[in-house]
C-alpha positions, 0 to 999 in steps of 0.5 A: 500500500501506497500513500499519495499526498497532493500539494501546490495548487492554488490560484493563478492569473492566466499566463501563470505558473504552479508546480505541483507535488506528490508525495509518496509514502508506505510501501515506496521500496515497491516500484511505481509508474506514475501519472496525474489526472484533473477533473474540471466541474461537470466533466470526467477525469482526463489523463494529463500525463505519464512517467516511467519508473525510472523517468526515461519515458515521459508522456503528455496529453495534447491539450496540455503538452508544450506547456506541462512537464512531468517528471520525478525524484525517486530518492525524494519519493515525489511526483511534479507536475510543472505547469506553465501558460497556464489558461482557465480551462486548466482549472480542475482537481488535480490528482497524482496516480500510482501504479504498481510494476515489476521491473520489467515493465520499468520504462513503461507508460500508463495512460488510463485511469483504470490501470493505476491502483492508487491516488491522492486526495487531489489539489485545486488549480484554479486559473482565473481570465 
C-alpha cells in the first residue's frame, strides 16, 4: 500500500505558473509508474500525463503538452507536475496516480485511469481570465 499526498495548487492569473507535488509514502521500496489526472466541474477525469519508473519515458496529453512537464525524484519519493501558460480551462482537481510494476515493465507508460491502483486526495488549480 501506497500513500499519495497532493500539494501546490492554488490560484493563478492566466499566463501563470504552479508546480505541483506528490508525495509518496508506505510501501515506496515497491516500484511505481506514475501519472496525474484533473477533473474540471461537470466533466470526467482526463489523463494529463505519464512517467516511467525510472523517468526515461515521459508522456503528455495534447491539450496540455508544450506547456506541462512531468517528471520525478525517486530518492525524494515525489511526483511534479510543472505547469506553465497556464489558461482557465486548466482549472480542475488535480490528482497524482500510482501504479504498481515489476521491473520489467520499468520504462513503461500508463495512460488510463483504470490501470493505476492508487491516488491522492487531489489539489485545486484554479486559473482565473
Amino acid at each position: 500500500q501506497v500513500q499519495l499526498v497532493e500539494s501546490g495548487g492554488g490560484l493563478v492569473q492566466a499566463g501563470g505558473s504552479l508546480r505541483l507535488s506528490c508525495a509518496a509514502s508506505g510501501r515506496t521500496s515497491s516500484s511505481y509508474a506514475m501519472g496525474w489526472f484533473r477533473q474540471a466541474p461537470g466533466k470526467e477525469r482526463e489523463f494529463v500525463a505519464a512517467i516511467s519508473w525510472n523517468g526515461a519515458n515521459t508522456y503528455h496529453a495534447d491539450s496540455v503538452k508544450g506547456r506541462f512537464t512531468i517528471s520525478r525524484d525517486n530518492a525524494k519519493n515525489t511526483l511534479y507536475l510543472q505547469m506553465s501558460s497556464l489558461k482557465p480551462e486548466d482549472t480542475a482537481v488535480y490528482y497524482c496516480a500510482a501504479h504498481r510494476i515489476s521491473m520489467l515493465q520499468r520504462t513503461s507508460l500508463y495512460y488510463s485511469d483504470y490501470d493505476y491502483d492508487y491516488w491522492g486526495q487531489g489539489t485545486q488549480v484554479t486559473v482565473s481570465s
